[in-house]
BASESE-707778 format. One line per 4 residues: their letters; for each residue x, y, z of C-alpha. Coordinates in steps of 0.001 Angstrom, whole numbers, padded with zeros to 6 digits. Layout:
<rs>
a = X Y Z ~ ...
</rs>
This chain:
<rs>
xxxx = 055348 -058633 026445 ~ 056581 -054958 027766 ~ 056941 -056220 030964 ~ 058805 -059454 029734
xxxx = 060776 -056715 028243 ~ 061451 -054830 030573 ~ 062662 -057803 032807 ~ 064915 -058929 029862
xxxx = 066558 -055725 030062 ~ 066884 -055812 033720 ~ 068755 -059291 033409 ~ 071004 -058162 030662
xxxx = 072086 -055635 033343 ~ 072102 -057846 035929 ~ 074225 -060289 033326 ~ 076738 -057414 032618
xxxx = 077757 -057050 035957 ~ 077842 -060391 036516 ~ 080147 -061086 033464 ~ 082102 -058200 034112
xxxx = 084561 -059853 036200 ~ 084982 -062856 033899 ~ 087605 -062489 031235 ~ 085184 -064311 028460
xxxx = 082315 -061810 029323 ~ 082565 -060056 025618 ~ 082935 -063009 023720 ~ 079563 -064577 025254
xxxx = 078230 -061011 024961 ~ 079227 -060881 021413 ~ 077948 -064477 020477 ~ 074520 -063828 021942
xxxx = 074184 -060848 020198 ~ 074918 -063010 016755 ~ 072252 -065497 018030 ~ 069166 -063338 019516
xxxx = 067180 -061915 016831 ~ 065766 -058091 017411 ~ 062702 -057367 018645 ~ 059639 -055767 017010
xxxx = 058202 -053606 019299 ~ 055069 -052257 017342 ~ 053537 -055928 016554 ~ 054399 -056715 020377
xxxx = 052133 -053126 021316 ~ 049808 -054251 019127 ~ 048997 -057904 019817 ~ 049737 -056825 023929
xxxx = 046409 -054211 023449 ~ 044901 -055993 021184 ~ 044874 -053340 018372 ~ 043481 -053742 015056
xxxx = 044705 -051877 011767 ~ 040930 -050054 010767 ~ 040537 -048792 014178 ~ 039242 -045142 013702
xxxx = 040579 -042783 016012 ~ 038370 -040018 014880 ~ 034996 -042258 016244 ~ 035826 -042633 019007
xxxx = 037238 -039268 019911 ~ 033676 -037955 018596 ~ 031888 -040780 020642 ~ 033570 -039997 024001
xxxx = 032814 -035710 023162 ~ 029273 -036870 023007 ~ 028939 -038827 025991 ~ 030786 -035732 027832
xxxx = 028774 -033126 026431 ~ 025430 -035542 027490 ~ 026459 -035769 030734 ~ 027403 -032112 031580
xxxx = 023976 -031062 029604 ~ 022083 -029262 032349 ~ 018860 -030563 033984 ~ 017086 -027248 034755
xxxx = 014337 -025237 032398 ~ 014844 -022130 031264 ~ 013130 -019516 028715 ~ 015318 -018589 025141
xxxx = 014955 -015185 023886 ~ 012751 -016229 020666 ~ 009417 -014863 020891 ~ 006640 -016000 018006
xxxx = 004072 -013993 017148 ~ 001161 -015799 015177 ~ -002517 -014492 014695 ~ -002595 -011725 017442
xxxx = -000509 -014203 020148 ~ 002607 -014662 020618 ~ 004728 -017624 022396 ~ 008401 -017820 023632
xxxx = 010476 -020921 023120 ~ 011262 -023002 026405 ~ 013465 -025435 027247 ~ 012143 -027928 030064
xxxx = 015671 -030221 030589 ~ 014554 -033037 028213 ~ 012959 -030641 025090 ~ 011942 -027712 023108
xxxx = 008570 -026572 023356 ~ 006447 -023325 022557 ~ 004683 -021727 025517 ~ 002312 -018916 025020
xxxx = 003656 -015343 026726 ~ -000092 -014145 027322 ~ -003107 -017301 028316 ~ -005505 -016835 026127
xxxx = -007389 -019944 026859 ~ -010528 -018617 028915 ~ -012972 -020872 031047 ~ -015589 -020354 033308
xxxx = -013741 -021506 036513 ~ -011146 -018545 036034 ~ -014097 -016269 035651 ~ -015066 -017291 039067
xxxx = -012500 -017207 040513 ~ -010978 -014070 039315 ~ -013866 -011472 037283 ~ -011573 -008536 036765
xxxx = -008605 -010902 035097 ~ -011132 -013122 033135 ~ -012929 -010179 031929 ~ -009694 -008596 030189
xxxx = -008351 -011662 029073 ~ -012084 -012119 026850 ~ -011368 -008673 025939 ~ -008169 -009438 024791
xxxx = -009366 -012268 022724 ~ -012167 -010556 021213 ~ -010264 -007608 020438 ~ -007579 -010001 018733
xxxx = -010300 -012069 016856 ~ -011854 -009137 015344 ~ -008362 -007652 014148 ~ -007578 -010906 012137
xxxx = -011348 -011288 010905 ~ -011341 -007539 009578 ~ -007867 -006373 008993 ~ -004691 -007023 007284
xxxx = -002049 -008203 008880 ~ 000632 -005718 007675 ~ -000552 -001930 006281 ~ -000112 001670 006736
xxxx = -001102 003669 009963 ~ -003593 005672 008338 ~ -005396 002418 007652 ~ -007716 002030 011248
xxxx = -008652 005680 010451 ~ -009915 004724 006951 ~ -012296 001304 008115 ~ -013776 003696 011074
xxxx = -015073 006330 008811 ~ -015783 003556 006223 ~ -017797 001923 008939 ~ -020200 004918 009264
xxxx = -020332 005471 005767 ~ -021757 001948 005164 ~ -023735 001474 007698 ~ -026035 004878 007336
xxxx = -025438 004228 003699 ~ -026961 000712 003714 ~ -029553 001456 005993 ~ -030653 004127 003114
xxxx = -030553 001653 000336 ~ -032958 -000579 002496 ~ -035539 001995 002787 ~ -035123 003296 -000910
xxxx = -035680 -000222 -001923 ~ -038841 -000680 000090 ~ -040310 002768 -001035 ~ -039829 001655 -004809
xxxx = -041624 -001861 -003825 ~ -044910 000505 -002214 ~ -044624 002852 -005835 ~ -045094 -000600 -008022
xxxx = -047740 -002245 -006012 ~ -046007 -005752 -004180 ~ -047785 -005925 -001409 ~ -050767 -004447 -002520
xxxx = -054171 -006074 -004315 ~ -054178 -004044 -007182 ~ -049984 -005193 -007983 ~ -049308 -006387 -011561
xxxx = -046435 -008668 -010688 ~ -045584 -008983 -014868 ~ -045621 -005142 -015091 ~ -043853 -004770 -012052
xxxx = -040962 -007124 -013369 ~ -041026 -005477 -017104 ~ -040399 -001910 -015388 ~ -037667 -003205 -013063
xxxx = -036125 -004903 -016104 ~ -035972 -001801 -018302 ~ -034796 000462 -015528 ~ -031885 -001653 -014764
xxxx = -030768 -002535 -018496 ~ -030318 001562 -018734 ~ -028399 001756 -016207 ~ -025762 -000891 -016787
xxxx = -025574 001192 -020328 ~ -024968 004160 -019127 ~ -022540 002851 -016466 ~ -020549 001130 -019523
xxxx = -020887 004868 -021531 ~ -019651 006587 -018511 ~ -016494 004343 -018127 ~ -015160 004642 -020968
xxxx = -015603 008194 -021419 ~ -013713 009056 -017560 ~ -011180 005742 -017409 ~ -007719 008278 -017179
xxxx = -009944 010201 -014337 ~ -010057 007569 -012302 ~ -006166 007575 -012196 ~ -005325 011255 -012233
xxxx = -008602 012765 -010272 ~ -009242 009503 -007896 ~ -010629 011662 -004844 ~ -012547 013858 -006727
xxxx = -014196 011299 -009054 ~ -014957 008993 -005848 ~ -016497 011701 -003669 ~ -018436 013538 -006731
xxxx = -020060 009956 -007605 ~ -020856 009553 -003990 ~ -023076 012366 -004169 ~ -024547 011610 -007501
xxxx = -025052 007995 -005616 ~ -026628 009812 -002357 ~ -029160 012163 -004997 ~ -030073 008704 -006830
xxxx = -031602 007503 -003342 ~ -033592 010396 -002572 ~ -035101 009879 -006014 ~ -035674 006308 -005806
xxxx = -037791 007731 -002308 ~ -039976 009775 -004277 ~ -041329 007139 -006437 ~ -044312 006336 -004051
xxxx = -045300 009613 -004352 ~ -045380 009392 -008601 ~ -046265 006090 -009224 ~ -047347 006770 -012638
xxxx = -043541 008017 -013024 ~ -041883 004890 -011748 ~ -039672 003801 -014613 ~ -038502 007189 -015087
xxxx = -037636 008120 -011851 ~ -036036 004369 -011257 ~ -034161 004205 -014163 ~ -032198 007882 -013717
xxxx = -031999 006363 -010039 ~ -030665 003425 -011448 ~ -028262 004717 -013853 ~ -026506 007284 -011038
xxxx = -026344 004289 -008549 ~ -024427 002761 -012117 ~ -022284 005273 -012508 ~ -021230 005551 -008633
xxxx = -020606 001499 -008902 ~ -018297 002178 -011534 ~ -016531 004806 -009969 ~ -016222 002529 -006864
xxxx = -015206 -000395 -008508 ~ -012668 000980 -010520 ~ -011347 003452 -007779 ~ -010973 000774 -005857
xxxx = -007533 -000850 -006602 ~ -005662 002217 -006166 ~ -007312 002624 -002555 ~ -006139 -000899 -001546
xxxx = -002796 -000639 -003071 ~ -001999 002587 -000677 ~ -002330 000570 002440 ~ -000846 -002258 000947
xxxx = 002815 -001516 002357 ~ 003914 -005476 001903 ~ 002573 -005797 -001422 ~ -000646 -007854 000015
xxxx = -002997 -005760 -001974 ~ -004928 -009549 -002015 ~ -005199 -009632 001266 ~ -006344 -005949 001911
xxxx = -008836 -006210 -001071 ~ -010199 -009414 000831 ~ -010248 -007486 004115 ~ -012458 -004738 002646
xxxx = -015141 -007080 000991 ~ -015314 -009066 004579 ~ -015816 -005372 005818 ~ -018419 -004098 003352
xxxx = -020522 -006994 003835 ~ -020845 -006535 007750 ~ -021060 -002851 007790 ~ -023789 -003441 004972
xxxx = -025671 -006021 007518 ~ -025144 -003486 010145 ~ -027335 -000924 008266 ~ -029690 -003342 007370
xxxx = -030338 -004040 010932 ~ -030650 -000441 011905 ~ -033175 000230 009127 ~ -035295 -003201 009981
xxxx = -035215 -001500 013533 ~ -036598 001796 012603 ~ -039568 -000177 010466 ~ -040206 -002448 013342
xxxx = -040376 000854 016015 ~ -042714 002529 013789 ~ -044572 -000903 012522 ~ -047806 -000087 014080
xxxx = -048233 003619 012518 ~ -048449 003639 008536 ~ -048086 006792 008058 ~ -045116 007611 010054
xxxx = -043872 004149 008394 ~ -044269 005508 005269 ~ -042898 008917 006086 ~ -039804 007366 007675
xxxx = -037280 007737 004941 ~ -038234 011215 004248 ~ -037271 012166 007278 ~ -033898 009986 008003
xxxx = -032849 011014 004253 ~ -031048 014431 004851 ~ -029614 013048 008238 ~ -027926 009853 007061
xxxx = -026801 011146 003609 ~ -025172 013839 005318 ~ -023722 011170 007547 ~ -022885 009165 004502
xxxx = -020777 011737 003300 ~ -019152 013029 005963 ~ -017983 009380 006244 ~ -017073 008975 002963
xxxx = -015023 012756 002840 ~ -013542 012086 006116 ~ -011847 008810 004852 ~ -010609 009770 001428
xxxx = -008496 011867 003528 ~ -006904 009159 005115 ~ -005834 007502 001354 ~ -002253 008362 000777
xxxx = -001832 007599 -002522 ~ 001714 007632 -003285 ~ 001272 007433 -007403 ~ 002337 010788 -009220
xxxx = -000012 013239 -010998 ~ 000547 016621 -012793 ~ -000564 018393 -009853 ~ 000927 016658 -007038
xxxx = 004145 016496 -008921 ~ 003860 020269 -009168 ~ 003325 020847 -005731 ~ 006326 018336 -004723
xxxx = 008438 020730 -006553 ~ 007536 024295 -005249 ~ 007705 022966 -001960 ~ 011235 021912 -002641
xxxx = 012189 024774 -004831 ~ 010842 027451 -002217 ~ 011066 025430 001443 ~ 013826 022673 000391
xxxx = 011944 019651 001775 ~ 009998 016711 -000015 ~ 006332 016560 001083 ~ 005288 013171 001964
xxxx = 002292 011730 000231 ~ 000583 012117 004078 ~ 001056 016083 003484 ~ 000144 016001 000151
xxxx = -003104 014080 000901 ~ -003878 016803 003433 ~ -003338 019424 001232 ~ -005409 018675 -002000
xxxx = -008246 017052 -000296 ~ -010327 016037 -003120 ~ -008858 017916 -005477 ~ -011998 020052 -006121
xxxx = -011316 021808 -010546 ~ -012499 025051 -009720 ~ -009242 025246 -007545 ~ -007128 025198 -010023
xxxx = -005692 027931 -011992 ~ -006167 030679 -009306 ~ -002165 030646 -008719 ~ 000154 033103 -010915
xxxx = 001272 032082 -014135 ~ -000556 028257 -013736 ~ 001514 025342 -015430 ~ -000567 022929 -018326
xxxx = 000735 020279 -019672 ~ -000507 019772 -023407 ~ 000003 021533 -026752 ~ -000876 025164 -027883
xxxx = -004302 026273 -028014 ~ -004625 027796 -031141 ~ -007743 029748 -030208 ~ -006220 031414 -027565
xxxx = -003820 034375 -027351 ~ -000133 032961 -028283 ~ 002948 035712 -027677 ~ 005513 036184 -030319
xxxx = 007769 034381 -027990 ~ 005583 030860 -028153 ~ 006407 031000 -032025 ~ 010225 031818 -031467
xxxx = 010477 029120 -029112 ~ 009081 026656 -031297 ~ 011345 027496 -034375 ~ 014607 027401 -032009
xxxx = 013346 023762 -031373 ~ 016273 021187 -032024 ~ 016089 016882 -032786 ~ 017466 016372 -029019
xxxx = 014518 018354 -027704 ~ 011825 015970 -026189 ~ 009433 019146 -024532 ~ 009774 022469 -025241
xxxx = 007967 025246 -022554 ~ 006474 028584 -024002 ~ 003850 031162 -022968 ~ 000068 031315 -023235
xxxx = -002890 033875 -022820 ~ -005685 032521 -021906 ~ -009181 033377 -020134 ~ -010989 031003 -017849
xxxx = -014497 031051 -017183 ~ -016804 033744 -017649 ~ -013956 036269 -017022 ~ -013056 037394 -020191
xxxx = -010179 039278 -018728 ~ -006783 037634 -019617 ~ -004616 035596 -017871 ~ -000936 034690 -018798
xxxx = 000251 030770 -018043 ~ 002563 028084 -019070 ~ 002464 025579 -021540 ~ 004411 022549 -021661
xxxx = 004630 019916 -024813 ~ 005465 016638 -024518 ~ 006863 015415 -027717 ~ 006459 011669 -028470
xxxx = 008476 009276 -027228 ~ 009568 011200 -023942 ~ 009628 009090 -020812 ~ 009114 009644 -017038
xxxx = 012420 011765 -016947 ~ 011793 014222 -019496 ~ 008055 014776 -018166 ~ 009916 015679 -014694
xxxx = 012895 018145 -015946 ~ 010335 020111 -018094 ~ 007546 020281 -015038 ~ 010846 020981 -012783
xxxx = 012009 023530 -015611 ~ 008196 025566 -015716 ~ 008611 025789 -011954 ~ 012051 027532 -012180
xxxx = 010926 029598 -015107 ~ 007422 030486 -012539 ~ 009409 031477 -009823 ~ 011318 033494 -011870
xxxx = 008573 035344 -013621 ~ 006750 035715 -009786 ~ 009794 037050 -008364 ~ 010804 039506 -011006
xxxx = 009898 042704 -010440 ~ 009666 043920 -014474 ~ 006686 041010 -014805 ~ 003262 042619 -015031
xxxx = 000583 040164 -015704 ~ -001800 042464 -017609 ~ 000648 042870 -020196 ~ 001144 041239 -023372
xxxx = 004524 039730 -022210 ~ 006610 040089 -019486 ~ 010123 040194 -021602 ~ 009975 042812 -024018
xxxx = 013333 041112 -025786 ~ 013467 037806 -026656 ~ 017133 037811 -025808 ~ 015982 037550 -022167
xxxx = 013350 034739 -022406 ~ 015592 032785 -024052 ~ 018673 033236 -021465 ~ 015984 032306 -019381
xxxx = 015131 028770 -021206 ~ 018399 027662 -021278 ~ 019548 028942 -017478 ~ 016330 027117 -016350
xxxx = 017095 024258 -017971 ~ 020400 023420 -017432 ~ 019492 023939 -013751 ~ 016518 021254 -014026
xxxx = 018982 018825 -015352 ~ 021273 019214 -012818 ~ 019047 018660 -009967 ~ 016136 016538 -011336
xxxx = 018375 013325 -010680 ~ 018555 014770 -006717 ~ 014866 015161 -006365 ~ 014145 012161 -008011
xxxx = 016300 010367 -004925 ~ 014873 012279 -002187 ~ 011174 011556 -003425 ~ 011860 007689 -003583
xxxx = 013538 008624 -000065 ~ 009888 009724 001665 ~ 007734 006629 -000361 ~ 006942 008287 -003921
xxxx = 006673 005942 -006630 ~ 008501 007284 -009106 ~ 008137 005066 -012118 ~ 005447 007199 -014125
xxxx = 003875 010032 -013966 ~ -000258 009829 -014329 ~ -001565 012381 -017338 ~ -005051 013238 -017634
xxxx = -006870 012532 -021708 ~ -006241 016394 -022376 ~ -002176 016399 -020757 ~ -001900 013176 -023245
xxxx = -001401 015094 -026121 ~ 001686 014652 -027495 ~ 003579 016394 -030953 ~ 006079 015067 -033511
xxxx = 009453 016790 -034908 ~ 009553 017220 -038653 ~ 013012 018428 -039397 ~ 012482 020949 -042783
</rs>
C-alpha cells in the first residue's frame, strides 16, 4: 500500500507536468480532487504490517532484553567473594557457566589413597578434622576469650577430682563389707540410706540460709565449698579404717559433698552466663554438662588404671588412695582456683562497684570486669576492711560507737532523701582498738541510681577524709564543727550527681551490666521516713 503510494504520488507529478501545458489542466485537477476520497494512512500501516490493537510493546521489549542478556551471559567459571562458614568449614560460592554451587575452601574429606600418596598432607588434614570435631562436640560456638582457659583448668579439676570420688567410693564399699563374707547387704543399704537422707537435709538447710551469697560472694562461696568437698573425700577414705564408725563418718562426708553440690549447682548459671556473649547461655550450659561427663570418664579411667597396676598387691591396693589423696586434691584445687580466675563476671556487687569507682575517681579509667576479676580473686572476708575509713552499706549499729555527727545527719534528713551517709566507730575482730568507717542507708524504695550516687558520694567523702591532712583516725571525729561535715555532704553530693550519669555510660562502655546492683542479706537492710 506505501509503495502503491508512493507510485501514486509519483504519477500525480508525472500528471502535473504533463497537464501543465494544457489549458484544462486545473479544471481536471480540480474535479479529481472532488472525486478521489483521502487516504487513511494509519489503517493502510496497519493492515500493510499486519498490526493488531493489544499488541504490547512493553513484552516484547522485555523479551528481546532477555534473549540479549542470555546470549552475552559468559561461559567461563569463576569464584564470588561469599565465603560460608558452617561447623568449623567453610565454603565459597562458585559459579561454573551453567550454575551456583558451594565448594568447600579447605578438603576435608580424608581417604586412605591420599594418605598414600601424600603422609605429611593427609596427616594435617585428619588433624584438622579432629581438631574441628572436638571444638563443635565440646564448645560453644560463640563466647568470650577467657573461655578455652576456663575448660583446660576445668579439665584437670575433673579429671583428678573424679578419679578421687572413684577411690572414696570403693574405700566406703571395703568399710561396709560388699565384697566380703561377713557383708550384711540389708545393713549395708539401711546405713547408706540414712547417710544420704542427712545430707540432702542439710544441703536444703544450707541453701536457704547462703542463697544472696551465691550472688554477691560467687568465687568465694564456690572455691570455699570446693574444699569442704575435697575434706569430705578424705573422710569418706578413712572409713575402712573405722568401720564401726561408718554412718558417722559417711553421713558428715555426705552432707559436705551436699553442700558443695549446692554451691555448684546454684553457682552455676552465673558462670555460664559470663561466657555467654550471644545470649546462648543454653548452649554453653549444654557444652559444660557434655564436658563434665567426659572429664568425669577420664578420671574414672585413670583411677581403674591405678587399681588394675596395683591389682596383684592388697595392701598397696588398699593403701592407694591414701597416698594419691594429698596429690590430686591439691591438683583439684589448683584447677578449680586457677579457673575461677578466668570467670569475668560482669554483674555488680558492693565491692566491685567500689573498686570501679576509686579507680575512676583516683586514675580516671573504668576497670574492665577482666581487671576486676584479677584483682579480687576469690574475694577472700578477712580482706576486707583493712583500707582507711572502709565503706558498709546497711543501717547504724547501735552497739557500736556513733559520733554526734551520725545523729545530726540523720535529723537534717529531708522527704527527697533516698540514702543518707554518716560516720561509724567500730572494732573488728579481736582488736578492740577502734576504727572509724562509713555507713551508708538505703531507704526503701531507692533504685539502682540512688544505690550508685550514694556509693559514688562515700568515695568522694573517703578521699576527702584520706587526703586531708586535719583527719586523725584515732580520734573521736575528724571535723571538730559540724559546719564542715556538712559543707562536706552537700559538696560531695552535688558532685556525685553530676557525674554518676557519666560513669554510668563509660561502665556500659567496657561490658558492665548496669541494671542492678547485687546486696548481700546484711547490705539489704533498708529504713523508712516518718515525717514528725
Amino acid at each position: 500500500m506505501q509503495s502503491s503510494l508512493c507510485a501514486t504520488s509519483i504519477n500525480s507529478t508525472h500528471c502535473h507536468h504533463s497537464w501543465a501545458s494544457s489549458p484544462n489542466a486545473k479544471i481536471s485537477l480540480i474535479e479529481l480532487a472532488k472525486t478521489v476520497k483521502p487516504l487513511r494512512v494509519v489503517s493502510s500501516l496497519k493492515s500493510s504490517f499486519n498490526f493488531h490493537k493489544d499488541f504490547d510493546f512493553k513484552k516484547e521489549y522485555h523479551q528481546n532484553h532477555k534473549n540479549q542478556q542470555e546470549q552475552e551471559q559468559p561461559t567461563n567459571s569463576y569464584q564470588l567473594p561469599i565465603v560460608i562458614r558452617s561447623s568449623g568449614s567453610a565454603s565459597r560460592y562458585f559459579w561454573d557457566g551453567n550454575g551456583l554451587k558451594l565448594v568447600p575452601i579447605h578438603d576435608n574429606s580424608f581417604s586412605l589413597w591420599d594418605f598414600c600418596l601424600d603422609f605429611d598432607d593427609a596427616v594435617r588434614r585428619l588433624v584438622r578434622i579432629c581438631n574441628s570435631a572436638l571444638r563443635n562436640f565440646f564448645l560453644p560456638r560463640e563466647v568470650s576469650g577467657n573461655y578455652l582457659e576456663y575448660v583446660k583448668w576445668k579439665l584437670l579439676h575433673r579429671v583428678f577430682s573424679s578419679a578421687l570420688q572413684v577411690l572414696a567410693t570403693q574405700a566406703m564399699f571395703r568399710a561396709i563389707g560388699i565384697g566380703y563374707k561377713r557383708s550384711l547387704p540389708s545393713a549395708a543399704a539401711l546405713n547408706w540410706v540414712l547417710k544420704d537422707g542427712l545430707g540432702r537435709l542439710s544441703r536444703c538447710i544450707y541453701t536457704a540460709s547462703l542463697a544472696s551469697a551465691f550472688d554477691t560472694n560467687l568465687k568465694r562461696v564456690r572455691f570455699s565449698t570446693s574444699v569442704l568437698f575435697s575434706l569430705s573425700i578424705g573422710v569418706e577414705l578413712l572409713t575402712p579404717l573405722f568401720p564401726s564408725y561408718f554412718l558417722l563418718l559417711a553421713s558428715v562426708a555426705n552432707i559436705a559433698k551436699q553442700i558443695s553440690l549446692a554451691c555448684y549447682l546454684a553457682t552455676g548459671t552465673a558462670v555460664h552466663r559470663s561466657f555467654a556473649v550471644a545470649d546462648n547461655l543454653g548452649e554453653v550450659s549444654a557444652k559444660a554438662q557434655i564436658q563434665t561427663v567426659c572429664f568425669d570418664n577420664l578420671g574414672l579411667v585413670l583411677a581403674v588404671l591405678l587399681n588394675i597396676m596395683l591389682r596383684n598387691n592388697q595392701r598397696l591396693q588398699a593403701a592407694l588412695p591414701f597416698v594419691v589423696y594429698p596429690i590430686f586434691s591439691a591438683i583439684d584445687l589448683f584447677g578449680i582456683y586457677q579457673g575461677l580466675k578466668h570467670v569475668h563476671l560482669q554483674t555488680l556487687t558492693k565491692d566491685r562497684l567500689e573498686i570501679i569507682i576509686n579507680a575512676w575517681i583516683h586514675q580516671k579509667y573504668i576497670p574492665s570486669p577482666a581487671d576486676i576479676s584479677r584483682e579480687e580473686g576469690i574475694n577472700c572476708s578477712w580482706r576486707k576492711g583493712r583500707e582507711l575509713w572502709p565503706i558498709r552499706i546497711g543501717c547504724l549499729n547501735v552497739r557500736g560507737q556513733l559520733p554526734h555527727l551520725a545523729m545530726l545527719t540523720m535529723q537534717a534528713l529531708k522527704d527527697e532523701d533516698f540514702y543518707f551517709i554518716c560516720m561509724e566507730r567500730f572494732s573488728k575482730g579481736l582488736s578492740r582498738i577502734g576504727r572509724h568507717g562509713i555507713v551508708l542507708s538505703i531507704r526503701e524504695g531507692a533504685c539502682y541510681s540512688d544505690v550508685m550516687t550514694g556509693l559514688l558520694q562515700a568515695c568522694y567523702i573517703r578521699k576527702h577524709l584520706v587526703s586531708s591532712r586535719n583527719s586523725v583516725e584515732s580520734s573521736e571525729c575528724p571535723y571538730p564543727h559540724s559546719q564542715e561535715w556538712f559543707e562536706l555532704i552537700d559538696d560531695s553530693k552535688k558532685l556525685a550527681k553530676l557525674n554518676v550519669n557519666i560513669l554510668n555510660e563509660e561502665m556500659l562502655a567496657v561490658g558492665w551490666a548496669c541494671k542492678n546492683i547485687l546486696l548481700t542479706a546484711q547490705e539489704q537492710a533498708r529504713y523508712s521516713f516518718v515525717a514528725d
